[in-house]
PDBQT receptor file of N, H, CA, C and O in Angstrom, charges set to zero:
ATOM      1  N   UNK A   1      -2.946  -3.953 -30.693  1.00  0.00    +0.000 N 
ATOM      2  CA  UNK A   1      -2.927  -3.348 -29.347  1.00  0.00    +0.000 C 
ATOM      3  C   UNK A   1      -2.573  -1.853 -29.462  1.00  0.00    +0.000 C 
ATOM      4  O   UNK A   1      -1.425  -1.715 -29.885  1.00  0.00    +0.000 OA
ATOM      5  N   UNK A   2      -3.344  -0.441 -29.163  1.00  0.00    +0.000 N 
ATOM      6  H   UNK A   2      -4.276  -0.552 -28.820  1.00  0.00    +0.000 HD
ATOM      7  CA  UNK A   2      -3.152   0.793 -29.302  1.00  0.00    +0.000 C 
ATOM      8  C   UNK A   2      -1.994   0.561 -28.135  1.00  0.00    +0.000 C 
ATOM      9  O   UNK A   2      -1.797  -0.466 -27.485  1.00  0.00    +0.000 OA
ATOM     10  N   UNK A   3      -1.414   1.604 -28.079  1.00  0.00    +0.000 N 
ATOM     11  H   UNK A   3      -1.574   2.438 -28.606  1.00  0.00    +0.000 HD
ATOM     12  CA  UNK A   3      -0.162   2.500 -27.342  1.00  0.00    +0.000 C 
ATOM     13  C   UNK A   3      -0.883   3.382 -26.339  1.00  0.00    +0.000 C 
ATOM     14  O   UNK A   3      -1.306   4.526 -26.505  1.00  0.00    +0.000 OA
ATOM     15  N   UNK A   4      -0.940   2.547 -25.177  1.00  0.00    +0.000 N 
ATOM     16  H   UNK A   4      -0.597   1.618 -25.042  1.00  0.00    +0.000 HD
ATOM     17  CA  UNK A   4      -0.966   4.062 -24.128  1.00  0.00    +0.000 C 
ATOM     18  C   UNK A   4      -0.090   4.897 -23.475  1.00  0.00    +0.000 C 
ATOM     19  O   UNK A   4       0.939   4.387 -23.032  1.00  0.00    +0.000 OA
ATOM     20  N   UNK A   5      -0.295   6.151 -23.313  1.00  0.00    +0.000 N 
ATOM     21  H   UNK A   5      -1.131   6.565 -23.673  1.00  0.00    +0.000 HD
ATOM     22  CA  UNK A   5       0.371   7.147 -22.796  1.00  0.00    +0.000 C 
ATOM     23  C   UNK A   5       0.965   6.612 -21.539  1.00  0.00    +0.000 C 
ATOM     24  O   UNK A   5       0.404   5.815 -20.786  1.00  0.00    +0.000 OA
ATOM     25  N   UNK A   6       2.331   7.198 -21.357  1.00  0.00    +0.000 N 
ATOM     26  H   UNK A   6       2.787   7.845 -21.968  1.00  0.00    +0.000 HD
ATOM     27  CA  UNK A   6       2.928   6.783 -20.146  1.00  0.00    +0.000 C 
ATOM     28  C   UNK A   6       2.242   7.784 -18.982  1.00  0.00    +0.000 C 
ATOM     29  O   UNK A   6       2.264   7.495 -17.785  1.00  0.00    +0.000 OA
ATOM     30  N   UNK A   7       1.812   8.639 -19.359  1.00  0.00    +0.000 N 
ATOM     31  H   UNK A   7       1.794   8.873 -20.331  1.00  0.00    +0.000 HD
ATOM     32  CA  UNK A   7       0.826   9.930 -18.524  1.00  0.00    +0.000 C 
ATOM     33  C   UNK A   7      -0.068   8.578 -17.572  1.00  0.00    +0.000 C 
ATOM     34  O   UNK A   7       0.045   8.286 -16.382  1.00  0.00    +0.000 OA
ATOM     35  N   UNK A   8      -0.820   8.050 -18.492  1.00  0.00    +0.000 N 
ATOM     36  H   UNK A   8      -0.912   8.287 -19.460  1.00  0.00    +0.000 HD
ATOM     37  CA  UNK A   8      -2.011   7.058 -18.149  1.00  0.00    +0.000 C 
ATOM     38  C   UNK A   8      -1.368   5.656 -17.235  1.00  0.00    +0.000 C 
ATOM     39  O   UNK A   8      -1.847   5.223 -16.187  1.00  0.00    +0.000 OA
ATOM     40  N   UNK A   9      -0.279   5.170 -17.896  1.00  0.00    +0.000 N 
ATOM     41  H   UNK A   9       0.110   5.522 -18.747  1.00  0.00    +0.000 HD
ATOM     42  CA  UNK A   9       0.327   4.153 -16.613  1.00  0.00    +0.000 C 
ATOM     43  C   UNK A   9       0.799   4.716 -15.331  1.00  0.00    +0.000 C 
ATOM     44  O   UNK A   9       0.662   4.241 -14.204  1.00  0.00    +0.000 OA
ATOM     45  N   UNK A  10       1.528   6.091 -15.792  1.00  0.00    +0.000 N 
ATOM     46  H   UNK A  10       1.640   6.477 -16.708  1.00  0.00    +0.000 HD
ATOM     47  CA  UNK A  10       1.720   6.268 -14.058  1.00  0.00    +0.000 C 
ATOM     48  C   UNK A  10       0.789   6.464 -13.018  1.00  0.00    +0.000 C 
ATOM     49  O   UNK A  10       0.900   6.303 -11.802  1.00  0.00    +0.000 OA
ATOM     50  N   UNK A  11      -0.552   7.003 -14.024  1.00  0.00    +0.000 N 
ATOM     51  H   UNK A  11      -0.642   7.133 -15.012  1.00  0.00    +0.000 HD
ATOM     52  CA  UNK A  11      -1.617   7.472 -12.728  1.00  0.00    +0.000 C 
ATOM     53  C   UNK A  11      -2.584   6.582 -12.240  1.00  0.00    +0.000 C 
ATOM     54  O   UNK A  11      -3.407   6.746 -11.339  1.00  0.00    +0.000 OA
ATOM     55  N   UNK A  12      -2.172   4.731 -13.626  1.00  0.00    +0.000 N 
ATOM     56  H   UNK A  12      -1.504   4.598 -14.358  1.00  0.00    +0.000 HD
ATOM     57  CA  UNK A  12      -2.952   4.122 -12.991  1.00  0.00    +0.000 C 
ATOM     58  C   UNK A  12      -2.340   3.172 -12.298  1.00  0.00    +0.000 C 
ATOM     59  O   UNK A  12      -2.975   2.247 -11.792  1.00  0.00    +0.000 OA
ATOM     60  N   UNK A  13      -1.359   3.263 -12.223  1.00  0.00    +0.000 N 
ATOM     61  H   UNK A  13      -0.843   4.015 -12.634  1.00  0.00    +0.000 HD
ATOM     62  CA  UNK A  13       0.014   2.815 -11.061  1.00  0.00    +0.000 C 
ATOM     63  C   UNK A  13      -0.438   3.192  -9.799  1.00  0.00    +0.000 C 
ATOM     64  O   UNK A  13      -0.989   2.671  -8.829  1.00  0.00    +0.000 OA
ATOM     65  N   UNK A  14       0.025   4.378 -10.180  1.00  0.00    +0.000 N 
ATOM     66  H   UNK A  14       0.472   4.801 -10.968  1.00  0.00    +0.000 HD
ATOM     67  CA  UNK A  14      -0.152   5.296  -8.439  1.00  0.00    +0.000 C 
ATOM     68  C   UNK A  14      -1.817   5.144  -7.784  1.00  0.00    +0.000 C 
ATOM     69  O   UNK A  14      -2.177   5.102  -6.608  1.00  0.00    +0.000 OA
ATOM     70  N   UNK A  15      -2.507   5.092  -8.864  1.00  0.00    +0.000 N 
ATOM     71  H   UNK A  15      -2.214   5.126  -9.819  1.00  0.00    +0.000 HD
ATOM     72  CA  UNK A  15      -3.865   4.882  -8.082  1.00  0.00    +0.000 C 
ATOM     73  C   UNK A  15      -3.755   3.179  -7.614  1.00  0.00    +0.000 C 
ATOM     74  O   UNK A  15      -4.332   2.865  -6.572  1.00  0.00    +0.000 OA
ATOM     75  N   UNK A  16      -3.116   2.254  -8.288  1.00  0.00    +0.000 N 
ATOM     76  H   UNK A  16      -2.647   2.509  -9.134  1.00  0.00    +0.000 HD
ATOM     77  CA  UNK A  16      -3.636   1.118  -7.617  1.00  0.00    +0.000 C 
ATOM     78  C   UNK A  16      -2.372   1.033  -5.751  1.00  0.00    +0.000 C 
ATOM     79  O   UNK A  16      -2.564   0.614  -4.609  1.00  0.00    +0.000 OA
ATOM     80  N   UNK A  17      -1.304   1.644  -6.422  1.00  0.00    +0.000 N 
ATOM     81  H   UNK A  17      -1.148   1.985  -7.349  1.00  0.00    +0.000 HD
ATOM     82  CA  UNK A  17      -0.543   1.344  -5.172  1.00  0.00    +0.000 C 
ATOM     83  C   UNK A  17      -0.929   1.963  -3.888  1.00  0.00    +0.000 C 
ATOM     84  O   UNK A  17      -0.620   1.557  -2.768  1.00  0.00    +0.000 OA
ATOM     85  N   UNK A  18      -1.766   3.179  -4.241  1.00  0.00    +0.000 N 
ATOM     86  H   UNK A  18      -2.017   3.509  -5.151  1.00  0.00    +0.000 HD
ATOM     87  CA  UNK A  18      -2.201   3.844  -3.215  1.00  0.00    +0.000 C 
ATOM     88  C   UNK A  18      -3.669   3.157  -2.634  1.00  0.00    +0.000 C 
ATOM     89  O   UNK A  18      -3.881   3.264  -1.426  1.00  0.00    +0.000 OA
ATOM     90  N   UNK A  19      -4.773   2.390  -3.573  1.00  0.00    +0.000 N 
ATOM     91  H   UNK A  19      -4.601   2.303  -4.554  1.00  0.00    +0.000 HD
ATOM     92  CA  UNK A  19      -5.286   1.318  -2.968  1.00  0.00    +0.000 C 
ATOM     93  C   UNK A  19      -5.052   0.562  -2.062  1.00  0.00    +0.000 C 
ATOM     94  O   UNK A  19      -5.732   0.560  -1.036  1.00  0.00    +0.000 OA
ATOM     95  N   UNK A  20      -3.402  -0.733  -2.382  1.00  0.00    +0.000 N 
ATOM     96  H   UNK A  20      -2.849  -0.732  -3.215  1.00  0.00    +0.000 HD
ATOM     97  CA  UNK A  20      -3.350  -1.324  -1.532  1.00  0.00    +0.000 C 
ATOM     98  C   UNK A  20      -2.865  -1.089  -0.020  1.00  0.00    +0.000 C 
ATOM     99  O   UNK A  20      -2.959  -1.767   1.003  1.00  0.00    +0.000 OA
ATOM    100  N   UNK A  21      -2.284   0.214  -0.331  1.00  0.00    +0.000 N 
ATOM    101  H   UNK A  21      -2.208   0.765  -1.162  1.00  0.00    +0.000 HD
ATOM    102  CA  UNK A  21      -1.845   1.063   0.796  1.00  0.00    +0.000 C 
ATOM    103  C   UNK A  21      -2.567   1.303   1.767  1.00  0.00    +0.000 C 
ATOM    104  O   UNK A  21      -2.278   1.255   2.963  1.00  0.00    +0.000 OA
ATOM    105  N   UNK A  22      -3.959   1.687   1.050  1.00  0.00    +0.000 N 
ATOM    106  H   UNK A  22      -4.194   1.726   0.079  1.00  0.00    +0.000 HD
ATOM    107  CA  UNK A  22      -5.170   1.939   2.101  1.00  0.00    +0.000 C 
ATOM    108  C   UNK A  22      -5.772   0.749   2.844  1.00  0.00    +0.000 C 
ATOM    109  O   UNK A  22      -6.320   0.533   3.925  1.00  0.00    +0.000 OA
ATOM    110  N   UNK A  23      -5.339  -0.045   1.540  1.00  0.00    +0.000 N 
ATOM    111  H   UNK A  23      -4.894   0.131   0.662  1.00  0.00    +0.000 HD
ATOM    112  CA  UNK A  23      -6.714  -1.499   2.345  1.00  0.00    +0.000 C 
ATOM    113  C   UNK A  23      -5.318  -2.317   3.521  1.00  0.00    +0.000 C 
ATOM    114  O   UNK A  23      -5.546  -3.171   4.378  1.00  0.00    +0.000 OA
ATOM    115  N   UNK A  24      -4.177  -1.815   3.239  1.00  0.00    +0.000 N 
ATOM    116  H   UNK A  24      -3.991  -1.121   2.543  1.00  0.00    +0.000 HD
ATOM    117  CA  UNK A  24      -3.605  -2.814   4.186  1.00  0.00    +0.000 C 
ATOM    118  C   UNK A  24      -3.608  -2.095   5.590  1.00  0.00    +0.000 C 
ATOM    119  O   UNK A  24      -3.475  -2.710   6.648  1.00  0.00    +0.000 OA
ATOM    120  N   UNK A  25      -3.793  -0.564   5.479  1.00  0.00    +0.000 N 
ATOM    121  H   UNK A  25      -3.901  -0.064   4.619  1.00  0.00    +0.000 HD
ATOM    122  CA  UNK A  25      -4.188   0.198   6.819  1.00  0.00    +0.000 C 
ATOM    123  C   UNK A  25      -4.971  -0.002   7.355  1.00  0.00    +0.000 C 
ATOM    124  O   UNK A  25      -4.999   0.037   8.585  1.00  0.00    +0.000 OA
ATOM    125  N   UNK A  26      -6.448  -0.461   6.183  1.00  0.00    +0.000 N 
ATOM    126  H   UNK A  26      -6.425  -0.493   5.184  1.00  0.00    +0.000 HD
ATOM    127  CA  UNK A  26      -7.807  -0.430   7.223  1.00  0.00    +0.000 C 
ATOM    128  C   UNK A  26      -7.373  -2.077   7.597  1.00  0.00    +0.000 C 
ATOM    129  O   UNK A  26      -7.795  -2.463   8.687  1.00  0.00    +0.000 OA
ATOM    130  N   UNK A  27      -6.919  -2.640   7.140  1.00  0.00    +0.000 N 
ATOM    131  H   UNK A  27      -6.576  -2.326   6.254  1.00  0.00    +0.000 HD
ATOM    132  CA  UNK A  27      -7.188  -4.150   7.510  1.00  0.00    +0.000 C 
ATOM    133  C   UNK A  27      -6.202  -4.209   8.880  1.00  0.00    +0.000 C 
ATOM    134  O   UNK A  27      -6.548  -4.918   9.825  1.00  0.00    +0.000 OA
ATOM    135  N   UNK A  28      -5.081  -3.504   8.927  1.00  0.00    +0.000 N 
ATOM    136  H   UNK A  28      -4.800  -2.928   8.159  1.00  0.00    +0.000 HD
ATOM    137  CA  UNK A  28      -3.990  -3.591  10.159  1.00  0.00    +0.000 C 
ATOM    138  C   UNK A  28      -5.219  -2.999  11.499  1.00  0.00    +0.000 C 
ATOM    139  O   UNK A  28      -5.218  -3.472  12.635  1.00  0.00    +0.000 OA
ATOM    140  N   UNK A  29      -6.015  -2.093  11.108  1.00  0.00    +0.000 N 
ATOM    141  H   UNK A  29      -6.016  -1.709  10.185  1.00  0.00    +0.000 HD
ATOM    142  CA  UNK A  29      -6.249  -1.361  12.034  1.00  0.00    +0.000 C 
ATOM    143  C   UNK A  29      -7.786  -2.448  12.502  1.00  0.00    +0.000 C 
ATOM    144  O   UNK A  29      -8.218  -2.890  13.567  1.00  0.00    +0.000 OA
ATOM    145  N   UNK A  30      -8.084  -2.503  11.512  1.00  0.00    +0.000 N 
ATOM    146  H   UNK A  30      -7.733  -2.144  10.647  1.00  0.00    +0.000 HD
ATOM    147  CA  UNK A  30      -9.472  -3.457  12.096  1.00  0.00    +0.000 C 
ATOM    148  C   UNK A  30      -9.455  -4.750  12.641  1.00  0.00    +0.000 C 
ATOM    149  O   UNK A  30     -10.326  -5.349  13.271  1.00  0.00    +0.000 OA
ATOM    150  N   UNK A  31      -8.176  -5.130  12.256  1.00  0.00    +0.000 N 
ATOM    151  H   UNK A  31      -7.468  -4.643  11.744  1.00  0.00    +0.000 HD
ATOM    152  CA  UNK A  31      -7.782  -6.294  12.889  1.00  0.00    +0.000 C 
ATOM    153  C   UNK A  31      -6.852  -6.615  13.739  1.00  0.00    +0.000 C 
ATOM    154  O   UNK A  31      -6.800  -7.835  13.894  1.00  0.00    +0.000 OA
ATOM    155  N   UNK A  32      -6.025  -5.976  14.412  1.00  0.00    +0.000 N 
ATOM    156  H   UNK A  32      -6.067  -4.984  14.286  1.00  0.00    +0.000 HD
ATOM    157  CA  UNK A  32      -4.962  -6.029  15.225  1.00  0.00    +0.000 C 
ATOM    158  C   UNK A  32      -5.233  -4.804  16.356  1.00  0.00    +0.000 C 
ATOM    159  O   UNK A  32      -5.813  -3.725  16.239  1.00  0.00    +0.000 OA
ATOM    160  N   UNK A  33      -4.570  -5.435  17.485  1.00  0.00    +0.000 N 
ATOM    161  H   UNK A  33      -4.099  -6.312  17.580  1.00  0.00    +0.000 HD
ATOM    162  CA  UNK A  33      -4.528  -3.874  18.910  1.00  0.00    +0.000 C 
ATOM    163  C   UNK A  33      -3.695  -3.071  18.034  1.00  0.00    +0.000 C 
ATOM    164  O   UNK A  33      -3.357  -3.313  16.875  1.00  0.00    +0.000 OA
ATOM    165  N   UNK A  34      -3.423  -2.094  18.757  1.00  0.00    +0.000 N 
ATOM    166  H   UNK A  34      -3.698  -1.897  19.698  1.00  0.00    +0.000 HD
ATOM    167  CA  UNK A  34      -2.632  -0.905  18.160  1.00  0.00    +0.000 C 
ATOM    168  C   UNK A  34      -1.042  -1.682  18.691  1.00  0.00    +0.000 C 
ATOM    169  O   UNK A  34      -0.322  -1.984  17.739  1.00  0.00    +0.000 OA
ATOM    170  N   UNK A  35      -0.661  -1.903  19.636  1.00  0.00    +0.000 N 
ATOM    171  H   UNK A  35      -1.246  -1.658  20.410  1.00  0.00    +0.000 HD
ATOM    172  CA  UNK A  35       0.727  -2.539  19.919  1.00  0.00    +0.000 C 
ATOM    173  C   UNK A  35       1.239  -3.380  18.744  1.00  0.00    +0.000 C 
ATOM    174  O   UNK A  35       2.342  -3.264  18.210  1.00  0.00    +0.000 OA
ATOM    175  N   UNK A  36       0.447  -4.086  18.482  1.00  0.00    +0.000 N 
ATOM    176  H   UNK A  36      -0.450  -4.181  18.916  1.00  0.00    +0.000 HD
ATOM    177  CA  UNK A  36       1.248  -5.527  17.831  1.00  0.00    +0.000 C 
ATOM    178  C   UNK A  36       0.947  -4.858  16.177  1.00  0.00    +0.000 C 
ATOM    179  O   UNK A  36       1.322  -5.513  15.204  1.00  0.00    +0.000 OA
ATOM    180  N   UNK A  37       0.241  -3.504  15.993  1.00  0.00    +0.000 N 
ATOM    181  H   UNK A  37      -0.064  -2.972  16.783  1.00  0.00    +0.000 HD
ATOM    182  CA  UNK A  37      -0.071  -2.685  14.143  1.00  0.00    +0.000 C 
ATOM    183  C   UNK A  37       1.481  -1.652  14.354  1.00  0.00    +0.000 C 
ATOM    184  O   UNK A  37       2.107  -1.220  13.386  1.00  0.00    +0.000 OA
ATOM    185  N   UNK A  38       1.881  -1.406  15.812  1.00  0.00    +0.000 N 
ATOM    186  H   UNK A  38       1.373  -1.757  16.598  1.00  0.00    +0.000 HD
ATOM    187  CA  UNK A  38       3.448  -0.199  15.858  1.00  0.00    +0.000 C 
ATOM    188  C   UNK A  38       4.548  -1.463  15.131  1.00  0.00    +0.000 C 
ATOM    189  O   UNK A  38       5.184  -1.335  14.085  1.00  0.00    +0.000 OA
ATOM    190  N   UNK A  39       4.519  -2.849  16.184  1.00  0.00    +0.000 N 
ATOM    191  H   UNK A  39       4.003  -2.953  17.033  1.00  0.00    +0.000 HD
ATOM    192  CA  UNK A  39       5.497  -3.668  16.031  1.00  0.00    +0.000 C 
ATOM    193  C   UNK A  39       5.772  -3.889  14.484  1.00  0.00    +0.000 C 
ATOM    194  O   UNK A  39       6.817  -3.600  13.903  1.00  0.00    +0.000 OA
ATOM    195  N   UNK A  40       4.353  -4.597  13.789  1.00  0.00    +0.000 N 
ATOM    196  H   UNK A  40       3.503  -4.832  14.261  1.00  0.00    +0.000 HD
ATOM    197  CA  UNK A  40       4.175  -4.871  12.761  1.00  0.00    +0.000 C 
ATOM    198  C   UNK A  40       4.903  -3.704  11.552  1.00  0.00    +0.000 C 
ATOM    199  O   UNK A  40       5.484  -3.832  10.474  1.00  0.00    +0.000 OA
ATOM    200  N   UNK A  41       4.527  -2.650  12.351  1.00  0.00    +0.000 N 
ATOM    201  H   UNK A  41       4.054  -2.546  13.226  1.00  0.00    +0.000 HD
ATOM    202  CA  UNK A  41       4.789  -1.554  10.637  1.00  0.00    +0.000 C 
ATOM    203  C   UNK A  41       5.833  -1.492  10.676  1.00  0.00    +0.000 C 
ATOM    204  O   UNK A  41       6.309  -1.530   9.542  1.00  0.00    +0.000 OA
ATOM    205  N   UNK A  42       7.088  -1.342  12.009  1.00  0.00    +0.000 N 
ATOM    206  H   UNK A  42       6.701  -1.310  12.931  1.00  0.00    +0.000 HD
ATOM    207  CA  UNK A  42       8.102  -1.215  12.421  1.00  0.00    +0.000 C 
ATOM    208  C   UNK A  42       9.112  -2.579  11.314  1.00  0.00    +0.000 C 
ATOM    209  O   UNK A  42      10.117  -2.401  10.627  1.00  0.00    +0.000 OA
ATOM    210  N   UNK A  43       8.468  -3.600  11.510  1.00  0.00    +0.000 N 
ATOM    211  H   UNK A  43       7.651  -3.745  12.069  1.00  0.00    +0.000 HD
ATOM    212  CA  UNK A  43       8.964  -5.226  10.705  1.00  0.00    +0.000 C 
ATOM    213  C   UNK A  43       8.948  -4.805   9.399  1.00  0.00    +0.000 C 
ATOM    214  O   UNK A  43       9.920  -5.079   8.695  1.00  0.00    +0.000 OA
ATOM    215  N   UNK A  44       8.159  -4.278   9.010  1.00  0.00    +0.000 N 
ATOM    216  H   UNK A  44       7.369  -4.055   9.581  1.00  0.00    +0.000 HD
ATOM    217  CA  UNK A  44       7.311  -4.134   7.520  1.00  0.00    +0.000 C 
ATOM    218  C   UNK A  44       8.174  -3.104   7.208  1.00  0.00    +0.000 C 
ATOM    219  O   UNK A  44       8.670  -3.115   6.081  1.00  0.00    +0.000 OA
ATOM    220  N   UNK A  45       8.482  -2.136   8.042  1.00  0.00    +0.000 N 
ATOM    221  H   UNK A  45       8.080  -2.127   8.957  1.00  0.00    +0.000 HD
ATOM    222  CA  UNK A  45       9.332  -1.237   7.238  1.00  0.00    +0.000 C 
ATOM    223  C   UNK A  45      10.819  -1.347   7.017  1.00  0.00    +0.000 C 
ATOM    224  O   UNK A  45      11.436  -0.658   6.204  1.00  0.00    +0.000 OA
ATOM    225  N   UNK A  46      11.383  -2.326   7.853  1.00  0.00    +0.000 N 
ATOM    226  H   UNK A  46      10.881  -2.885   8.513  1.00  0.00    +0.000 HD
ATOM    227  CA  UNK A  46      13.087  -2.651   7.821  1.00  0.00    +0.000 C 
ATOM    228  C   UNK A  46      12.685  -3.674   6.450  1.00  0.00    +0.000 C 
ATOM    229  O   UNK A  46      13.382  -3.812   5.445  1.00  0.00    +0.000 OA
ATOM    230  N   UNK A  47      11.446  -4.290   6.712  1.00  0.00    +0.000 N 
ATOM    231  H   UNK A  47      10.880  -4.178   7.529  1.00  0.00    +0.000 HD
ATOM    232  CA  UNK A  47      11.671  -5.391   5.223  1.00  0.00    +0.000 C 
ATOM    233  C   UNK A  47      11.874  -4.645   4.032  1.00  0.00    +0.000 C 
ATOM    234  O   UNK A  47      12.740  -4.709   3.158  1.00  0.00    +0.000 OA
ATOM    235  N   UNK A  48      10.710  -3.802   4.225  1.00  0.00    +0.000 N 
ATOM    236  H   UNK A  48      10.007  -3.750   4.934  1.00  0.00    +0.000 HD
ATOM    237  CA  UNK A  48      10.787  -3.220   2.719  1.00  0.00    +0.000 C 
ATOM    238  C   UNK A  48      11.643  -2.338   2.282  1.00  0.00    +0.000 C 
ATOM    239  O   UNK A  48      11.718  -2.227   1.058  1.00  0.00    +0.000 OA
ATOM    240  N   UNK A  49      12.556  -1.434   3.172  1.00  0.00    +0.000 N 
ATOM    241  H   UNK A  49      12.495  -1.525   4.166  1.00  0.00    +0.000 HD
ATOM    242  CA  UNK A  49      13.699  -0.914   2.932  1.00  0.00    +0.000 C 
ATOM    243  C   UNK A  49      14.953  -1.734   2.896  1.00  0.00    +0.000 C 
ATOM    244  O   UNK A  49      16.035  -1.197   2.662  1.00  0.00    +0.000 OA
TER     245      UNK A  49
């Protein structure tokens, strides 16, 4: 197994986290009113902090 650069994990870190970041925006937004996507992020953000 070669050794990859930690250069190369962080950016392919940050590119996937910033993926799911996006797809859980378009999916909040395409699928929910805007009321119940404020409530939701509002939940989502006391969880994850």
């Amino acid at each position: 197994m070669p050794q990859l650069s930690p250069l190369y994990w962080m950016i392919s870190s940050f590119m996937v986290l910033f993926l799911l970041m996006s797809m859980m925006v378009v999916f909040f937004m395409n699928s929910v009113d805007f009321s119940s996507v404020e409530s939701c992020d509002v939940c989502l953000m006391n969880w994850y902090w």
